[in-house]
N, C-alpha and C positions, 0 to 999 in steps of 0.2 A: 287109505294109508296116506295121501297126498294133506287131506285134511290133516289128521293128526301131526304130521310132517309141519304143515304151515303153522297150526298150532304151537306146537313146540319152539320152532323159530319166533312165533310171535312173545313167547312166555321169554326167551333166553334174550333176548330182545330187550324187552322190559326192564330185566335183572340186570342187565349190562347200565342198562340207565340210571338205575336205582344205583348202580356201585358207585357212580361218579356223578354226584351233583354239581354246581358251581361252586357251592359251599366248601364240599369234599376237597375239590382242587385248588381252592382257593388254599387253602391249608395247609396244603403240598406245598405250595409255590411260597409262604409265609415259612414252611419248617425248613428248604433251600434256602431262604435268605440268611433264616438265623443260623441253620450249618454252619453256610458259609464265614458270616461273619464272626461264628466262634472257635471255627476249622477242627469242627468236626463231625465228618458223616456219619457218622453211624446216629445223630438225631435227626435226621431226614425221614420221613413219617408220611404214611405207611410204609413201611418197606416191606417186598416180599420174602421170605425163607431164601432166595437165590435171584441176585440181581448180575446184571449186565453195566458194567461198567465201561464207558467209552471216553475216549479223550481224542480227540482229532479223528474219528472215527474208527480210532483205533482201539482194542482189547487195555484197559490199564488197571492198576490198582487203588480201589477209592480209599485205602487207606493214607496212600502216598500222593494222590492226584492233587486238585487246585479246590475240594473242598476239605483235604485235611492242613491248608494254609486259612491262618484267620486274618480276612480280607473288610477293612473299613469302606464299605459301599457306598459310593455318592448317588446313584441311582438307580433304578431297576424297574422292570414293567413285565408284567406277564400275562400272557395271554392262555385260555382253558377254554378246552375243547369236550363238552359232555359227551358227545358223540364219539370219539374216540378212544375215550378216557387217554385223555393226554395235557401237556399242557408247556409254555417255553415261557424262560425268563431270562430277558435281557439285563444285564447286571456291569455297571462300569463304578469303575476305584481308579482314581485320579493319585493314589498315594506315589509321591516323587519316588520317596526306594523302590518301587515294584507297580507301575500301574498297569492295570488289564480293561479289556473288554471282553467280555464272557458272555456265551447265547448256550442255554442248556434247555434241552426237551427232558421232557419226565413222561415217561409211559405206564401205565397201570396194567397189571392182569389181575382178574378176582378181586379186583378192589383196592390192589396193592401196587407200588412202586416196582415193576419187573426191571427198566429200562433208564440206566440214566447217560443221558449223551452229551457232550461238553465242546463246544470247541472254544480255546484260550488262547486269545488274542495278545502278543504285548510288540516289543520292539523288535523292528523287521516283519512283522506283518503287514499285510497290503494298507498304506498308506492311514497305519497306528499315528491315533493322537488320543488319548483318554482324556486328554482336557479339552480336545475339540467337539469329541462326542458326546462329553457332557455340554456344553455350552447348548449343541443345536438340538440335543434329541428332547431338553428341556424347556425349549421353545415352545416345541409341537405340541399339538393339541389332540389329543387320543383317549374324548371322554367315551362313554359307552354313549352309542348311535340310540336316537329313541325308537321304543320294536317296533312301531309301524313304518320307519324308515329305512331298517335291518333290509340288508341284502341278505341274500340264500348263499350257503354254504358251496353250491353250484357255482355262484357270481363269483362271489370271493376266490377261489382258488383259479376258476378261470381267468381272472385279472391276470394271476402270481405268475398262470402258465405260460399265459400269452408274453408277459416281460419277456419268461423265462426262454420260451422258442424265439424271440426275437433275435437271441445272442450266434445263434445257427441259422436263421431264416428269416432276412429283410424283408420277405411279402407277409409277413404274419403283421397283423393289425391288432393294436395294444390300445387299452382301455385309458391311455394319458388323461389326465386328472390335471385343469389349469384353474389355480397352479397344482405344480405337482414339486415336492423334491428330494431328491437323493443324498443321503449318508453313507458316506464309504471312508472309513475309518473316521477321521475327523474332518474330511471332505463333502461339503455340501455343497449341492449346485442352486441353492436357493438362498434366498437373503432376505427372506419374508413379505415377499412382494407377491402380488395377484400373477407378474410373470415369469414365477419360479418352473421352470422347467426339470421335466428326468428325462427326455431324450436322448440327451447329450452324452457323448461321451462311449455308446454301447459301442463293442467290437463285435467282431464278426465271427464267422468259420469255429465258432468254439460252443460245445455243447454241455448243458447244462443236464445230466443225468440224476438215476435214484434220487428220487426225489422223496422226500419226509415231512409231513403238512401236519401243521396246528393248526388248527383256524375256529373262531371267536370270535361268532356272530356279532353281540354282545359287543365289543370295538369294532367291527369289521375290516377284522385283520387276521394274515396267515402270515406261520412261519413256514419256510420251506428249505430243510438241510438238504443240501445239493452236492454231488462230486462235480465242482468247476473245473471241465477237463480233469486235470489232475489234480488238483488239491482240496483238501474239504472248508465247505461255504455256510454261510447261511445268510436266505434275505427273507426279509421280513413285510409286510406291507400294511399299509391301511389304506382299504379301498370304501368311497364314499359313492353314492350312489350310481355302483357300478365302474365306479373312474380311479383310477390309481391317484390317493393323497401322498405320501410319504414311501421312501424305499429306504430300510437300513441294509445295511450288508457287512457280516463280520467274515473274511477270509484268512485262512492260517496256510501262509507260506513256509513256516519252516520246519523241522523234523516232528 
């Protein structure tokens, strides 16, 4: 029975991988941009019979949300997870009437779009600039890593966790990457120099919970949606051989 058991698992296993190629999500994350930029969901591809729509973590209507607005995109980057079947794309619109910065996960079941989760960033959010976030996030450099250089999925997210315990617990020893540096809204702590730091700047006593991982050998970078204390997060990384390169961070302070 155990056999047949492992069996089974190894088959469903399989089938899980076949539904979500790179290709597959690649696709996903191409029909999100174009939604978006025509503001309208319902061409978002695959979708499942019955999705979960989220906006700040919260239940909303993808009719009425920030992909039935058509948004002129000045950049975006997305990261796809085979293993998951999942996938996130950072997406910023510098447009003066309305600009944002947008981090959305896309989740699959059976092959399909189940999950889509949004957090939209604009004015009065934690230290909003969409003309600053475009300037530095197009700096960086986040080609795909070559595969025999690829960190493990294990690496990768232990980098994201380790930041992420550091914000509650000063003895935990973080993977710093020099240089390394941090984006938080249009705030960078680097300036393109070899001694760009991300230490700088973390607080204390505040925990970083439910946590929600992309991660994307392939760049070797994770996203990780976070309840920051109280309000909903997202940071993102790219870790190079084992060392934290780059931290973005989209936070939504207000209702």
């Amino acid at each position: 029975m155990l056999r047949l058991t492992l069996a089974a698992l190894g088959l469903l296993a399989a089938q899980a991988v076949a539904q979500c190629t790179r290709e597959d999500l690649i696709a996903a994350t191409d029909s999100l941009l174009a939604a978006q930029t025509a503001g309208t969901p319902d061409t978002v591809a695959p979708l499942a019979d019955t999705v979960v729509y989220l906006e700040a973590f919260k239940t909303a209507d993808i009719k009425t949300g920030i992909l039935s607005h058509p948004l002129n995109i000045d950049f975006n980057r997305s990261l796809h997870d085979t293993t998951q079947c999942a996938t996130y794309t950072e997406i910023v619109v510098t447009d003066k009437a309305h600009p944002y910065v947008i981090g959305t996960q896309l989740r699959f079941a059976d092959g399909k779009i189940a999950n889509i989760s949004s957090l939209v960033t604009d004015q009065g959010d934690w230290l909003f600039n969409a003309t600053g976030t475009l300037y530095w996030a197009s700096q960086e450099k986040w080609d795909p890593i070559p595969e025999d250089q690829r960190d493990s999925r294990e690496v990768i997210q232990a980098a994201a966790d380790a930041y992420a315990n550091l914000f509650n617990d000063k003895s935990v020893q973080v993977p710093w990457g020099h240089p390394c540096a941090r984006l938080e809204g249009g705030a960078y702590t680097g300036s393109g120099s070899a001694d760009d730091r991300c230490d700088v700047g973390v607080p204390n006593g505040v925990n970083l919970s439910n946590r929600r991982y992309v991660i994307d050998e392939t760049l070797g970078a994770v996203d990780v949606f976070i309840d920051f204390a109280t309000v909903p997060d997202s940071h993102e990384f790219r870790v190079e051989k084992g060392k934290l390169r780059y931290v973005h961070t989209i936070t939504v302070m207000g209702g």
